[in-house]
C-alpha positions as CSV (number, residue, x, y, z in Angstrom):
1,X,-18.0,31.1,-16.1
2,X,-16.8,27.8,-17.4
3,X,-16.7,24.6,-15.6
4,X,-12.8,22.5,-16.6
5,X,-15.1,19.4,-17.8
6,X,-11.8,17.4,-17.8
7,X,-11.0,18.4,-14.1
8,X,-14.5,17.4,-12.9
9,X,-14.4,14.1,-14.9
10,X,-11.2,13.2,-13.3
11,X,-12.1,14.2,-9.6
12,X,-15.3,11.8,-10.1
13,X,-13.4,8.9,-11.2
14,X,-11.4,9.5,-8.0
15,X,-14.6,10.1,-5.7
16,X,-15.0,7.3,-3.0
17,X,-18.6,8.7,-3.1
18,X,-20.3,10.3,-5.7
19,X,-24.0,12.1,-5.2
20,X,-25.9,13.0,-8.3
21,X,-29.7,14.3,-8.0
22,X,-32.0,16.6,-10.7
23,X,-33.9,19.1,-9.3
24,X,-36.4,21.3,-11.7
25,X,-34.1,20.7,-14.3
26,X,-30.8,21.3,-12.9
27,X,-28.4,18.4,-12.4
28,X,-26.3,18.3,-9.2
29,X,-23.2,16.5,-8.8
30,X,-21.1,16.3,-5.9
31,X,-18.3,14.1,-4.1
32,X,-19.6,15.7,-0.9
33,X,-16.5,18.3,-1.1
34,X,-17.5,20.3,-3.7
35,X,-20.8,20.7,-5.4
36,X,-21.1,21.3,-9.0
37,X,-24.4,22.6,-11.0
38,X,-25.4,22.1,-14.6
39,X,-28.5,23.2,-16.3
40,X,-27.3,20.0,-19.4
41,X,-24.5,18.1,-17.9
42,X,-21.8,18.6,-20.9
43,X,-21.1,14.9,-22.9
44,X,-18.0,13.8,-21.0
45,X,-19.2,14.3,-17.6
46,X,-22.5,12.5,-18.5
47,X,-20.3,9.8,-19.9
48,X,-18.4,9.5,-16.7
49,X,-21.4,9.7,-14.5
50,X,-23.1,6.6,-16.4
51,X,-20.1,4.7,-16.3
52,X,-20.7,5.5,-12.2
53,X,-24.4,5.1,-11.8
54,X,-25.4,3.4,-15.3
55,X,-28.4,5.2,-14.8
56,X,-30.0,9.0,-14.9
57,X,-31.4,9.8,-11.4
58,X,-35.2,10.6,-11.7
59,X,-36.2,14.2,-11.2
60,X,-35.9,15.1,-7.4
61,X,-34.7,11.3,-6.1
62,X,-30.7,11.4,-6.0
63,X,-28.6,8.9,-6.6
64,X,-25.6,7.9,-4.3
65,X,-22.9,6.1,-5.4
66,X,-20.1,4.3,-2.7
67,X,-19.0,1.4,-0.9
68,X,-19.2,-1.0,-4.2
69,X,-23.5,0.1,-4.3
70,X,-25.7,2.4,-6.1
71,X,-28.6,3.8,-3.6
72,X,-31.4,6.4,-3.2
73,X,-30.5,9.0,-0.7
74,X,-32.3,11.7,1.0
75,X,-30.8,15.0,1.0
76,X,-31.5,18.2,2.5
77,X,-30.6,21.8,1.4
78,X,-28.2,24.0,0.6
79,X,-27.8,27.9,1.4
80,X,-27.9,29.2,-2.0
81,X,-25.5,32.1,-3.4
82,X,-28.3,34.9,-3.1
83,X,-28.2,34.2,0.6
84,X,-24.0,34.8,0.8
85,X,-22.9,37.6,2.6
86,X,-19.5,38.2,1.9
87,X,-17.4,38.2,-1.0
88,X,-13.5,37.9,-2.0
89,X,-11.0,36.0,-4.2
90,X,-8.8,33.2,-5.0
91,X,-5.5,34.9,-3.7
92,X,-1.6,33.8,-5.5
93,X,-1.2,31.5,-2.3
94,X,-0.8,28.0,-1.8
95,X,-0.3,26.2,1.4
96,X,0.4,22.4,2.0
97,X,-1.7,21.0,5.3
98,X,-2.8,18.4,6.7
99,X,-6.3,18.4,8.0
100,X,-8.1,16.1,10.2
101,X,-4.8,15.4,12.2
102,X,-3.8,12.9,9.7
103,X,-0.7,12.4,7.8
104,X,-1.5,13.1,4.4
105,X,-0.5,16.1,3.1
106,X,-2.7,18.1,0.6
107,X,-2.1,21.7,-1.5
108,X,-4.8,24.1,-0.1
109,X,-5.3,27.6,-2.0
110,X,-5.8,30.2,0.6
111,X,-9.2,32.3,-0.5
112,X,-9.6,35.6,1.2
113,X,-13.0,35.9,2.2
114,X,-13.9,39.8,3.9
115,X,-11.2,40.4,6.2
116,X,-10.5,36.0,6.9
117,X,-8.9,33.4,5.3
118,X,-10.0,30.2,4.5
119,X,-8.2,27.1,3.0
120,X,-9.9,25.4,0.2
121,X,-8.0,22.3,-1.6
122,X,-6.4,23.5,-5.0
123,X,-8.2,20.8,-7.1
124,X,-11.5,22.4,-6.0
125,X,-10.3,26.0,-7.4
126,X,-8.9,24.4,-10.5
127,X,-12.3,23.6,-11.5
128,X,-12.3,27.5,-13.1
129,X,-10.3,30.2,-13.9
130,X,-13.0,32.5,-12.0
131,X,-11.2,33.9,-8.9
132,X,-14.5,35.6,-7.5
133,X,-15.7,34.5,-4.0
134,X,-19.2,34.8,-2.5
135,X,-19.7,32.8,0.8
136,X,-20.8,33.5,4.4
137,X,-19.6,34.9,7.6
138,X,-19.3,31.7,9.6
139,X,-16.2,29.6,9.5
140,X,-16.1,26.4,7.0
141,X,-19.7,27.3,5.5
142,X,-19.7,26.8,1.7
143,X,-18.0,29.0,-0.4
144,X,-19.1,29.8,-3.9
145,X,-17.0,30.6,-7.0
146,X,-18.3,32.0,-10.3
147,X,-22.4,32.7,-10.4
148,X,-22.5,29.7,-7.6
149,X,-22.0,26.6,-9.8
150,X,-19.6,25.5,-8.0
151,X,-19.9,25.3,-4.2
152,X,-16.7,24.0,-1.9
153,X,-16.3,22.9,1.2
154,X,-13.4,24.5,3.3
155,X,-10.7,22.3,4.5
156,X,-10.9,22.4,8.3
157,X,-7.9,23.8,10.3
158,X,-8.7,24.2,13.8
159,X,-5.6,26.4,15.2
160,X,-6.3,29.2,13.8
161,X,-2.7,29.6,11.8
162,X,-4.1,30.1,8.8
163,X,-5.4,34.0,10.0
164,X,-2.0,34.8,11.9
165,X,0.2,32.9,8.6
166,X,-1.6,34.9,5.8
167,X,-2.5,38.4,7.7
168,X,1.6,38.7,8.1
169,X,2.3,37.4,4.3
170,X,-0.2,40.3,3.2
171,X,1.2,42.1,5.4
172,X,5.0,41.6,4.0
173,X,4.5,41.3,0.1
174,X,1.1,42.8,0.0
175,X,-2.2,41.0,-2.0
């Protein structure tokens, strides 16, 4: 799987908060949305991540950048992909909601995941052309795409629409 370098750089330069931590190696990045994994960070990411931090976090104490400051933060854990449970795919569908009871308006992708749907915002996916889903039974848990470099938040819809909209769409024109 590939990671759209270009996509990544411009989501960080649009991050109101941007974590960055090395563990064993492995460089995490994250705008607390989505979570992206690199075993060498590729040039133009690092580039963009100094001009953020101006500085390489030191093995195993990340870096948080927001609010006009550049801090140490503690962190906890992630479920990793070997513990997912299910899997499923990027489906064809888009859907425009607005989350949080605000008025903004953003373009979610609808993910299929087992026999749910789940509503993930469409610059998230666009991150890769990998359409493979691993993630877990409980509602808004993580959800991973490609070998689990790339770990997304769902957006949070509360009414329970987005079963009832997309199990009659399937339903209709079929997956």
């Amino acid at each position: 799987m590939s990671i759209n370098t270009k996509t990544l750089c411009t989501l960080l330069d649009q991050a109101e908060t941007v974590v960055w931590s090395i563990k064993d190696g492995v460089s995490t990045i994250s705008d607390r949305h989505v979570l992206v994994r690199f075993k060498g960070i590729p040039r133009e990411v690092l580039s963009v991540l100094y001009s953020i931090f101006f500085r390489v976090p030191e093995e195993g104490k990340p870096l948080m950048a927001g609010e006009g400051e550049i801090k140490e933060v503690n962190i906890g854990t992630l479920p990793d992909i070997t513990e997912a449970t299910m899997t499923g795919k990027v489906t064809e569908y888009l859907k425009e909601c607005s989350p949080w009871d605000r008025d903004e308006k953003l373009l979610a992708r609808v993910i299929q995941l087992g026999d749910r749907y789940v509503l993930v915002q469409e610059k998230y996916v666009q991150l890769t052309t990998d359409r493979n889903v691993v993630g877990f039974k409980e509602d808004e848990s993580l959800i991973f795409l490609g070998d689990g470099e790339i770990s997304i938040l769902p957006v949070r819809v509360f009414d329970g629409s987005v079963q009832i909209e997309m199990s009659e769409i399937i339903e209709y024109f079929g997956q």
